[in-house]
ZATI-126941 format. One record per residue: x, y, z of N, C-alpha, C in turn; residue in three letters. Coordinates in Angstrom, 3 decimals. Each point is the difference from the previous one (the first is absolute). Last residue first. Layout:
+----------+----------+----------+----------+----------+----------+----------+----------+----------+-----+
!       nx !       ny !       nz !      cax !      cay !      caz !       cx !       cy !       cz !  aa !
+----------+----------+----------+----------+----------+----------+----------+----------+----------+-----+
!        X !        Y !        Z !        X !        Y !        Z !        X !        Y !        Z ! ALA !
...
+----------+----------+----------+----------+----------+----------+----------+----------+----------+-----+
***
This chain:
+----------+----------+----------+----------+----------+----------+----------+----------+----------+-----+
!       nx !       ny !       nz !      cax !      cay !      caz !       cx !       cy !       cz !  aa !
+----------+----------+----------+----------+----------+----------+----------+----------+----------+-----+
!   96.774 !   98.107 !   71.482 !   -1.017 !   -0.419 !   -0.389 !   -0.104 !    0.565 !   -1.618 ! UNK !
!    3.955 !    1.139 !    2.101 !    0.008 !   -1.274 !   -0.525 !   -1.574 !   -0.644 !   -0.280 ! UNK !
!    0.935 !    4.594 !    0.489 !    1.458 !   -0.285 !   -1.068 !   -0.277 !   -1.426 !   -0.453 ! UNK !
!   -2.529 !    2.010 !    3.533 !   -0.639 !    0.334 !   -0.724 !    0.544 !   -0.182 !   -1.474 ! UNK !
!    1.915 !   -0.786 !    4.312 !   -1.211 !   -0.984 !   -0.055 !   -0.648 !    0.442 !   -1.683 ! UNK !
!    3.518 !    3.049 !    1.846 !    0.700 !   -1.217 !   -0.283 !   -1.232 !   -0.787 !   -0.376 ! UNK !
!   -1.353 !    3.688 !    1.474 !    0.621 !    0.111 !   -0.904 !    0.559 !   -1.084 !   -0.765 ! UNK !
!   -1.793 !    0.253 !    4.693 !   -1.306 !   -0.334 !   -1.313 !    0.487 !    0.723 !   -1.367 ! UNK !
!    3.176 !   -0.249 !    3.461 !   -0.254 !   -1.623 !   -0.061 !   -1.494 !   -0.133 !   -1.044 ! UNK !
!    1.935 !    4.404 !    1.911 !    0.897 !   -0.835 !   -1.260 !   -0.508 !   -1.696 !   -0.213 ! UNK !
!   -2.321 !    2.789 !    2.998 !    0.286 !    0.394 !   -0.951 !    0.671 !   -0.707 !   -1.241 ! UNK !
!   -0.299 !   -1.281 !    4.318 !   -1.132 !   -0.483 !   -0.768 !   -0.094 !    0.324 !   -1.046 ! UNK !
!    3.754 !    1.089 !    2.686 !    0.027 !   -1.038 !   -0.735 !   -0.809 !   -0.221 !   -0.475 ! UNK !
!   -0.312 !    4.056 !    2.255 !    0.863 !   -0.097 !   -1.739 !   -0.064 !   -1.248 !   -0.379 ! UNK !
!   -2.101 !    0.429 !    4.304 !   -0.652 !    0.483 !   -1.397 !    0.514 !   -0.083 !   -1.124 ! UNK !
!    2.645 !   -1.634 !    3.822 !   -1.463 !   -0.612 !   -0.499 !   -0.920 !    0.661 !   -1.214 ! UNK !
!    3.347 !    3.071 !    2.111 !    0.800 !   -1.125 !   -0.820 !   -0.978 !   -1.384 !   -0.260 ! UNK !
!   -1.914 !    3.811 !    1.995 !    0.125 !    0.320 !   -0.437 !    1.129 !   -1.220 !   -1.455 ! UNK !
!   -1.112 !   -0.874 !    4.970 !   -1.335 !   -0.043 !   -1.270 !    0.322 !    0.394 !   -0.969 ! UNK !
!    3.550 !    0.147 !    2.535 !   -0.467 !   -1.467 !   -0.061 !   -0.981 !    0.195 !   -0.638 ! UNK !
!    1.165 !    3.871 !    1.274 !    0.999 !   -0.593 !   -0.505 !   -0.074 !   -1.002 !   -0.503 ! UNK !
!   -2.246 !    1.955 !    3.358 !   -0.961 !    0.052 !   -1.403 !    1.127 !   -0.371 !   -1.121 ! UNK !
!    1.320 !   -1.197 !    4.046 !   -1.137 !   -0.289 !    0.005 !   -0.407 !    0.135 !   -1.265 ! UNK !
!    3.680 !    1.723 !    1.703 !    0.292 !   -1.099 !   -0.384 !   -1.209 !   -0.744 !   -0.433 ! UNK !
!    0.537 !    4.314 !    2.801 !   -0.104 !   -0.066 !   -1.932 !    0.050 !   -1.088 !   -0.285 ! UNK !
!    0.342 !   -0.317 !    4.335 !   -0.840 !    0.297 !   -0.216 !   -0.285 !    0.260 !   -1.632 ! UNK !
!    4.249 !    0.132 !    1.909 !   -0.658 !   -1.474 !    0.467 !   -1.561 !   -0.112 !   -0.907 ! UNK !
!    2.393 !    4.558 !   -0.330 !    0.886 !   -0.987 !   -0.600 !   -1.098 !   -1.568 !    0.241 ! UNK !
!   -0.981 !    3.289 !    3.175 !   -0.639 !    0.399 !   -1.278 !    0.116 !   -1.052 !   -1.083 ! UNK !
!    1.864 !   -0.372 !    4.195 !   -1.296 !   -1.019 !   -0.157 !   -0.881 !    0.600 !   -1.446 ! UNK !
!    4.728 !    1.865 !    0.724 !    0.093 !   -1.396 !    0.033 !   -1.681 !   -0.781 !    0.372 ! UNK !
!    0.598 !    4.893 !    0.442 !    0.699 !   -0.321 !   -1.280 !   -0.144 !   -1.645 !   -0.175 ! UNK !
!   -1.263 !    1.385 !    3.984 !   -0.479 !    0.991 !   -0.573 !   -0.140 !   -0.751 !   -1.336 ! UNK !
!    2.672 !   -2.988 !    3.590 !    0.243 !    1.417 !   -0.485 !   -1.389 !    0.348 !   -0.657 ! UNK !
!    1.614 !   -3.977 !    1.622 !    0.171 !    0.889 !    1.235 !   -0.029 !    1.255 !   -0.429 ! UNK !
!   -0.083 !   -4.195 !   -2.739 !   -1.068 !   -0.291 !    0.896 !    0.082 !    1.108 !    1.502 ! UNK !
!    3.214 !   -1.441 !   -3.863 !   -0.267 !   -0.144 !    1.259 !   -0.716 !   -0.096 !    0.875 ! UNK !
!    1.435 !   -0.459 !   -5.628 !   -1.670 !    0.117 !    0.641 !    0.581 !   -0.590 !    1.780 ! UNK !
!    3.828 !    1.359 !   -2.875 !   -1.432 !    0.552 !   -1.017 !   -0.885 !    0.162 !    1.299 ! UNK !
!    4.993 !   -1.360 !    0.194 !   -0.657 !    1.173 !    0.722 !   -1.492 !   -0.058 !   -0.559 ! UNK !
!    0.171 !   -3.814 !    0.981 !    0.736 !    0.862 !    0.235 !    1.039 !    0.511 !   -1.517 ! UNK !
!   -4.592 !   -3.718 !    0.880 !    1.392 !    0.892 !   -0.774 !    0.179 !    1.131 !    0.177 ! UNK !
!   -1.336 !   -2.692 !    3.479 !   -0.079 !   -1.241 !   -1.384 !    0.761 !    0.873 !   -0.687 ! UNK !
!    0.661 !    1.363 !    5.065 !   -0.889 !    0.277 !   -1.535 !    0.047 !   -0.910 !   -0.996 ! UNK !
!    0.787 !   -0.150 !    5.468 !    0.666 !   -0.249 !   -1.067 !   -0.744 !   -0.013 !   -1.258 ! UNK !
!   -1.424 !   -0.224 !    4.635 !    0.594 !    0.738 !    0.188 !    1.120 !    0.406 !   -1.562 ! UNK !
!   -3.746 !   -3.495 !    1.590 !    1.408 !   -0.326 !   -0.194 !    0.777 !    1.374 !    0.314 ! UNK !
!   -4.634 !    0.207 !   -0.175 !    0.434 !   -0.752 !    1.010 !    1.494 !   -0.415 !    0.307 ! UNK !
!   -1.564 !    3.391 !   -3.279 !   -0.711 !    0.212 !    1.104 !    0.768 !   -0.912 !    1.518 ! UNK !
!    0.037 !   -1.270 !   -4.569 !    1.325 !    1.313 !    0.027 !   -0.931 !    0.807 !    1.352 ! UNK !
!   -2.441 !   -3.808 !   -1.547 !    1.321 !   -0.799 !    0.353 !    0.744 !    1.171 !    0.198 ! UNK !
!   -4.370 !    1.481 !   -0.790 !    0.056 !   -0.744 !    1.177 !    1.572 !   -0.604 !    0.006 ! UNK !
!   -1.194 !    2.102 !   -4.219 !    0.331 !    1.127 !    1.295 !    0.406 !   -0.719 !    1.542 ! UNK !
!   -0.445 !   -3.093 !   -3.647 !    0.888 !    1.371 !   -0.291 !    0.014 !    0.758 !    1.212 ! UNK !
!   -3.703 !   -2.777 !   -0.731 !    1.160 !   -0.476 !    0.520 !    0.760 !    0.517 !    0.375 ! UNK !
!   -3.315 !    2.385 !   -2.378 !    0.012 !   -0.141 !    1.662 !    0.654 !   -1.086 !    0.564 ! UNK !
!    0.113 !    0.278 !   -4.491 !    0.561 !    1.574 !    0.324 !   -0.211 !   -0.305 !    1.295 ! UNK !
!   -1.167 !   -4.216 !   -2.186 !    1.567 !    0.447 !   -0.120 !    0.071 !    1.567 !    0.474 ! UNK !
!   -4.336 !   -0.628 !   -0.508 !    0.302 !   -0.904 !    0.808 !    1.419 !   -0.175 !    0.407 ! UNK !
!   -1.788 !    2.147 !   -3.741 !   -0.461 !    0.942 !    1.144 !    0.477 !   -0.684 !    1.510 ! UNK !
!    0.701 !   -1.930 !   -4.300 !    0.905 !    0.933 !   -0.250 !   -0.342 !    1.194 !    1.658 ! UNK !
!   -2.952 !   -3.421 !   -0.845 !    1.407 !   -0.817 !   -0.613 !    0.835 !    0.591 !    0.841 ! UNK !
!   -4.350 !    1.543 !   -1.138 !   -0.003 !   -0.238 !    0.930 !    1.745 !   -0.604 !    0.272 ! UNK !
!   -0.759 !    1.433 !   -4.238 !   -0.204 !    0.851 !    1.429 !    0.600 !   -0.266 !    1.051 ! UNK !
!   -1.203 !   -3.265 !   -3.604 !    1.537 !    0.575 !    0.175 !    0.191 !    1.217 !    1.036 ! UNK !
!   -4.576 !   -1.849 !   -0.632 !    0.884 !   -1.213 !    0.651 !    1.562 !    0.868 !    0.423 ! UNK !
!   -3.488 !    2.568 !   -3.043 !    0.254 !   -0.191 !    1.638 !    0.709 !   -0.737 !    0.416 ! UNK !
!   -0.046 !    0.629 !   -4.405 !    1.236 !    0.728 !    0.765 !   -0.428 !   -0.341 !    1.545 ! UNK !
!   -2.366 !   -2.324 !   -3.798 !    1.142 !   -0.264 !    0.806 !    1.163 !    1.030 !    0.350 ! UNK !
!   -4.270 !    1.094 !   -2.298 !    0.017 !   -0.670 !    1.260 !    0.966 !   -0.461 !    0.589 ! UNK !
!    0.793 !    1.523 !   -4.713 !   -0.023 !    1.004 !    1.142 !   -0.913 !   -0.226 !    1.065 ! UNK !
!    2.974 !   -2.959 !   -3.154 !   -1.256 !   -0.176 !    0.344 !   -0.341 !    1.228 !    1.192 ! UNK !
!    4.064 !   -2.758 !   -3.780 !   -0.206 !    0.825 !    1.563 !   -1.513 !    0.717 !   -0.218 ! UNK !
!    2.072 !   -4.872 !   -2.195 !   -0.536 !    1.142 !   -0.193 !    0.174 !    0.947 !    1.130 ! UNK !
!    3.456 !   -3.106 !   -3.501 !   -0.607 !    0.149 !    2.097 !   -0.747 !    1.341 !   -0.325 ! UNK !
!    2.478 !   -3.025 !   -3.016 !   -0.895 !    0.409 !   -0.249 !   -0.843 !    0.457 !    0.685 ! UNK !
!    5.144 !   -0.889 !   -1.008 !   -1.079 !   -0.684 !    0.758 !   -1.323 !    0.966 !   -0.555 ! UNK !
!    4.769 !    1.807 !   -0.714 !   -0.104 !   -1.609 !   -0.762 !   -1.226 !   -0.634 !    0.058 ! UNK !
!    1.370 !    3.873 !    2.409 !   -0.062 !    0.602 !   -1.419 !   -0.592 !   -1.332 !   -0.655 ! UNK !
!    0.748 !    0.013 !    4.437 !   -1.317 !    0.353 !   -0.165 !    0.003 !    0.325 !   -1.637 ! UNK !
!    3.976 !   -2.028 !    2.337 !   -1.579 !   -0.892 !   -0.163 !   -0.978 !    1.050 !   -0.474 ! UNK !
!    4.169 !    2.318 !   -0.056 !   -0.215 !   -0.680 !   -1.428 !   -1.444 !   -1.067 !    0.333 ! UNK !
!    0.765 !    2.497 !    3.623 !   -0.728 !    1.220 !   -1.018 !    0.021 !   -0.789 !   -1.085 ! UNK !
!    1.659 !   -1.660 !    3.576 !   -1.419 !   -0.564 !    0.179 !   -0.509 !    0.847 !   -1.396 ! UNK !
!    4.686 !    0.054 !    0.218 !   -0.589 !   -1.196 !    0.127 !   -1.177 !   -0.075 !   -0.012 ! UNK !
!    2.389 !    3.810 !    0.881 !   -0.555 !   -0.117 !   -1.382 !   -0.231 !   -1.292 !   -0.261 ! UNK !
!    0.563 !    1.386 !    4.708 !   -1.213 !    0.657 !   -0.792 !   -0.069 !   -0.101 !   -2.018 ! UNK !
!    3.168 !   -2.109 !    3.281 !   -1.075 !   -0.472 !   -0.016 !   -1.085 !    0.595 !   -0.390 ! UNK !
!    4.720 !    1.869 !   -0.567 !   -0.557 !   -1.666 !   -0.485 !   -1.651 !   -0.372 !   -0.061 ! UNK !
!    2.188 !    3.861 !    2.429 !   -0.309 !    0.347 !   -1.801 !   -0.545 !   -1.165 !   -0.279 ! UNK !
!    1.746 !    0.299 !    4.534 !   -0.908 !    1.261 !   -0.392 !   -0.304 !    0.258 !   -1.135 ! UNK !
!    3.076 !   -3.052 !    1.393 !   -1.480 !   -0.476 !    1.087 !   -0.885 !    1.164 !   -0.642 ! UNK !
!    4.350 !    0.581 !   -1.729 !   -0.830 !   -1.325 !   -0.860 !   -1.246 !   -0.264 !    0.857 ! UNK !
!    3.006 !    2.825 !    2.193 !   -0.260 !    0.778 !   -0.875 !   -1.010 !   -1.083 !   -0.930 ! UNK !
!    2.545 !   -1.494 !    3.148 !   -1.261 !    0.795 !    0.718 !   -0.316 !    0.472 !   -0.844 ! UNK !
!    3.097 !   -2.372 !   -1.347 !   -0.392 !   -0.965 !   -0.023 !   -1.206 !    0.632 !    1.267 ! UNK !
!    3.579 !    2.169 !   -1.280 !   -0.290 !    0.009 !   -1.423 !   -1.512 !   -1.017 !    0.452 ! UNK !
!    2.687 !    0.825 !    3.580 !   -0.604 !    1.539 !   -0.443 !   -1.126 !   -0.596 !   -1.405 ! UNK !
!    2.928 !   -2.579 !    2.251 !   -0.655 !   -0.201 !    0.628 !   -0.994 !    0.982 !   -0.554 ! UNK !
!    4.019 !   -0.625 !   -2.386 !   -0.695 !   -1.146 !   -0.074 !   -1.451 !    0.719 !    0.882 ! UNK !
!    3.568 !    2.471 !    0.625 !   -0.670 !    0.393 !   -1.219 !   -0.947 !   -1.360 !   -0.291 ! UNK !
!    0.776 !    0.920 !    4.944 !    0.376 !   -0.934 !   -1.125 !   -0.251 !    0.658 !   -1.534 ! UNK !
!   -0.222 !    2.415 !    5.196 !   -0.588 !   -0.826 !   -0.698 !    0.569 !   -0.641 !   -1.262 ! UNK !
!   -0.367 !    5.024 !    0.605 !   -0.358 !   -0.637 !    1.177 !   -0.763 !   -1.423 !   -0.285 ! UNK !
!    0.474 !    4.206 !   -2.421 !    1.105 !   -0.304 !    0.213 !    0.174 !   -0.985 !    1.329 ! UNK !
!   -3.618 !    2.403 !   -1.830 !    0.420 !   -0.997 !   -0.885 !    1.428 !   -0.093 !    0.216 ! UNK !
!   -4.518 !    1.078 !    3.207 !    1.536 !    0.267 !   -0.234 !    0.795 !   -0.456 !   -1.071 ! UNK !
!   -5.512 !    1.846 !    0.213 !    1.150 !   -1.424 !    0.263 !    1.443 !    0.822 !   -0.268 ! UNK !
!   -3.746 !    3.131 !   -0.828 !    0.018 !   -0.494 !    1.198 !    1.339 !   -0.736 !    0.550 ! UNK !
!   -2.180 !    0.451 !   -4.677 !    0.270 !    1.167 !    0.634 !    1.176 !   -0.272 !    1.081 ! UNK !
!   -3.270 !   -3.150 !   -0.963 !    1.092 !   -0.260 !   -0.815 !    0.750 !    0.892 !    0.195 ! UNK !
!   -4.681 !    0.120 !    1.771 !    1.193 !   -0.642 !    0.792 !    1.170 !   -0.202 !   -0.941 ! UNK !
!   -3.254 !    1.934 !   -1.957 !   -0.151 !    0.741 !    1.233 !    0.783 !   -0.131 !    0.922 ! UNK !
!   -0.510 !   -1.878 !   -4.737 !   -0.305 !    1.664 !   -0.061 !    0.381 !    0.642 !    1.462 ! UNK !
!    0.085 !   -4.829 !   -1.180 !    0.886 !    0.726 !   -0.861 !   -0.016 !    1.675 !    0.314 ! UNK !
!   -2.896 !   -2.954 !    2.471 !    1.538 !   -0.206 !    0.044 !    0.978 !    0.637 !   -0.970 ! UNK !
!   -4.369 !   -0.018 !   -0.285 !    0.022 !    1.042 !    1.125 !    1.425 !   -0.238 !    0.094 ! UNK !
!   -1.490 !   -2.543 !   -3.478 !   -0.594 !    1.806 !    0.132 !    0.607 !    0.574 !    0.885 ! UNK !
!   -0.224 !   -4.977 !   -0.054 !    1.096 !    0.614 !   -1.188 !    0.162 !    1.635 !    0.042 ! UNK !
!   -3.430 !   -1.978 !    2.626 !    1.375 !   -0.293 !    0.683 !    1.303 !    0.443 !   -1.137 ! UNK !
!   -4.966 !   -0.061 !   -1.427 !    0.740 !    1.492 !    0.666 !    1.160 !   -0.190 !    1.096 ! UNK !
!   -1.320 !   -3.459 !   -3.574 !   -0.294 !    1.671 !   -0.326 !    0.945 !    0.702 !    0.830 ! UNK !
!   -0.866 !   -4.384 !    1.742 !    1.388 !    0.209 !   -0.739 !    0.208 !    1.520 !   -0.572 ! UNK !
!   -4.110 !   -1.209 !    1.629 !    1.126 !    0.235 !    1.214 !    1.292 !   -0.189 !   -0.486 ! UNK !
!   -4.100 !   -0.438 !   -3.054 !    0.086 !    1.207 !    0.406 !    1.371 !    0.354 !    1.450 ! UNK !
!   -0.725 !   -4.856 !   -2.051 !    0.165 !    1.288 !   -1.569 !    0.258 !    1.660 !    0.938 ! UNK !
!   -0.907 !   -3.833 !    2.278 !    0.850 !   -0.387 !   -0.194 !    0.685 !    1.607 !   -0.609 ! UNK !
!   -4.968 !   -0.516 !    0.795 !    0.753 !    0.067 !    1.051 !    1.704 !    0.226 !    0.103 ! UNK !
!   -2.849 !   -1.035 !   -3.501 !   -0.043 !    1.109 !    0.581 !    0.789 !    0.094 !    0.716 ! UNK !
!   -0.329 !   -4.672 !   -0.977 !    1.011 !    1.109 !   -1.104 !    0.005 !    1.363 !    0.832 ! UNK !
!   -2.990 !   -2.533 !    2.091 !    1.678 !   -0.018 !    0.796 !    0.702 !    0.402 !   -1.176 ! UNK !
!   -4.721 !   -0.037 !   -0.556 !    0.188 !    0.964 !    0.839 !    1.584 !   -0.171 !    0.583 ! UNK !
!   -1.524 !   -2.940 !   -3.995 !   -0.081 !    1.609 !   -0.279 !    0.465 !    1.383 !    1.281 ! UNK !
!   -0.453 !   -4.320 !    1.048 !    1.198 !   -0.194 !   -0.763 !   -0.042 !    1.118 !   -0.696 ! UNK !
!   -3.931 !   -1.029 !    2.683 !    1.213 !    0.223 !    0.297 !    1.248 !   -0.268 !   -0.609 ! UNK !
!   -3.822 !   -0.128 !   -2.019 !    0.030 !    0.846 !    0.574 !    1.098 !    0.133 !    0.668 ! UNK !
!   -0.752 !   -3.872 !   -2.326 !    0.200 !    1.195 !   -0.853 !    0.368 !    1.444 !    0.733 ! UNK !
!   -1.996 !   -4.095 !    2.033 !    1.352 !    0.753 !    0.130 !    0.792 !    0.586 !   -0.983 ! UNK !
!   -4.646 !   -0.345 !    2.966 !    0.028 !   -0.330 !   -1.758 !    1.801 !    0.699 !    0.314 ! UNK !
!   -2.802 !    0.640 !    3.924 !    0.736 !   -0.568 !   -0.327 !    0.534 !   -0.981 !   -1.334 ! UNK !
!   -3.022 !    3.378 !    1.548 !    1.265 !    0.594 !    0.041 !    0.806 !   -1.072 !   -0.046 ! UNK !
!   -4.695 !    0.231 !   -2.804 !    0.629 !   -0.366 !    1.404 !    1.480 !    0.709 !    0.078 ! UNK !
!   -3.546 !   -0.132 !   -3.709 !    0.608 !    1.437 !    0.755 !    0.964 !   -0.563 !    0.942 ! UNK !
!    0.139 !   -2.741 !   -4.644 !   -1.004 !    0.175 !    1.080 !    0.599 !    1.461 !    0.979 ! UNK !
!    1.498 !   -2.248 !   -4.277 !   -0.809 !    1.220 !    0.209 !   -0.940 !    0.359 !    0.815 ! UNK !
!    3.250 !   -3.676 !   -0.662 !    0.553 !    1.203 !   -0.200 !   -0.795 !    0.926 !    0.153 ! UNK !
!   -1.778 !   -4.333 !    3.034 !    0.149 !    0.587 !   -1.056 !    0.879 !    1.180 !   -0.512 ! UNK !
!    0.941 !   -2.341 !    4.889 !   -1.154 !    0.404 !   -1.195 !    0.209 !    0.162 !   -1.382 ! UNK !
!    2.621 !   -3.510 !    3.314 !    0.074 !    1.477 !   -0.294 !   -1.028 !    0.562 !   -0.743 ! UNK !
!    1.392 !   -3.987 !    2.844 !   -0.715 !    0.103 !   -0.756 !   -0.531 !    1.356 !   -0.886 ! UNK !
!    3.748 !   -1.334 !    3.555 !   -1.288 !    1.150 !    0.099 !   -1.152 !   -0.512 !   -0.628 ! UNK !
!    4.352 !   -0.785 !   -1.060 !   -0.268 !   -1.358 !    1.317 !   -1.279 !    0.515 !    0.611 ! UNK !
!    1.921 !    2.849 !   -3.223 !   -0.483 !   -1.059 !   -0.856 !   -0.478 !   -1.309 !    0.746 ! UNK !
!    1.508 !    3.835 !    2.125 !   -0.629 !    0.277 !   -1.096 !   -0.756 !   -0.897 !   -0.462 ! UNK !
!    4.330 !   -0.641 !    1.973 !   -1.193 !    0.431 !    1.147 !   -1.154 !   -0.209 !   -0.745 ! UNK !
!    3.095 !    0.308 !   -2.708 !    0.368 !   -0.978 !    0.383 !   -1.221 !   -0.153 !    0.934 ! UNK !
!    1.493 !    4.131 !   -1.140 !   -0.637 !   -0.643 !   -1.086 !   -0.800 !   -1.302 !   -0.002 ! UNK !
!    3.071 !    2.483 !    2.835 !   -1.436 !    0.585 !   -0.111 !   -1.415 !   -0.984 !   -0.600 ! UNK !
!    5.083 !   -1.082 !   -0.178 !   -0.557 !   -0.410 !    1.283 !   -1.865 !    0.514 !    0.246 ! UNK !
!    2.733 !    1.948 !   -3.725 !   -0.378 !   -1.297 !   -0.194 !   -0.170 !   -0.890 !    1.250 ! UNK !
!    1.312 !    4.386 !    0.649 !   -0.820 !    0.064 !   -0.782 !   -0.901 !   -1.612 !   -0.712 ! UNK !
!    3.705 !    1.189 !    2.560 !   -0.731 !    0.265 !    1.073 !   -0.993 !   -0.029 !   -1.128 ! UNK !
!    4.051 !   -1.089 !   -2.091 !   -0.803 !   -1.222 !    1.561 !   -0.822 !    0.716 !    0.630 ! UNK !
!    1.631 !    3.447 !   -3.118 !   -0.714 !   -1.350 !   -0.878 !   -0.271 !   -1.127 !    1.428 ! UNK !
!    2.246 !    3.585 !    1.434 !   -1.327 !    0.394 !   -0.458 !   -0.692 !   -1.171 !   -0.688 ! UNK !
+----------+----------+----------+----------+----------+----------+----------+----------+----------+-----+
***
């Protein structure tokens, strides 16, 4: 995340970059605000869904106690990593910037379907197959799921802002 972010940056600045308070989209304040998001909300609900929907599911007897312990860390680590950047930083969230993340998040669902379509093989089995009733409901909640976890962060983020301004 950080090399994709300071490559941004980098660009940016080879840009001649506007002003902080200019509208342009390319002031890279902005995007570094929009890849935290970004970062911040897919850890959210990869931590979410994995614990709650696919964890169930897994064989825990299958595999390395090593190998196990070290699927289990893919699913906690990185979401309290970006959660201590966001506790530490001063990152605003900005209820315009859910479109970008939307679109993001809308774009990754019709992958989704198209690769478990073409491949014949579900990203995550059993959850989201893509052959059931139940399973484009599941796919589909995922959506306001995402706005809804965007909102809380703005939430909490004009809590936190209001501690340090």
């Amino acid at each position: 995340m950080t090399t994709i972010l300071f490559t941004v940056l980098f660009v940016g600045q080879l840009k001649n970059s506007p002003k902080s308070d200019s509208q342009s989209t390319w002031c890279m304040w902005k995007w570094a605000t929009f890849l935290h998001q970004m970062a911040w909300e897919w850890n959210f609900v990869i931590t979410l869904v994995f614990w709650t929907m696919l964890f169930p599911f897994e064989t825990h007897g299958t595999g390395t106690r090593l190998n196990r312990w070290l699927e289990y860390m893919d699913h906690i680590c990185p979401f309290g990593y970006v959660t201590i950047d966001w506790l530490l930083c001063a990152i605003r969230y900005e209820k315009t910037s859910i479109i970008p993340n939307m679109i993001v998040v809308i774009l990754y669902g019709v992958l989704n379907i198209v690769f478990t379509k073409v491949t014949g093989e579900p990203v995550y089995p059993p959850l989201i197959t893509w052959d059931s009733p139940l399973s484009w409901t599941i796919g589909f909640s995922l959506i306001p799921l995402f706005a809804g976890v965007y909102y809380l962060q703005y939430w909490l983020t004009g809590i936190k802002m209001k501690r340090i301004d």
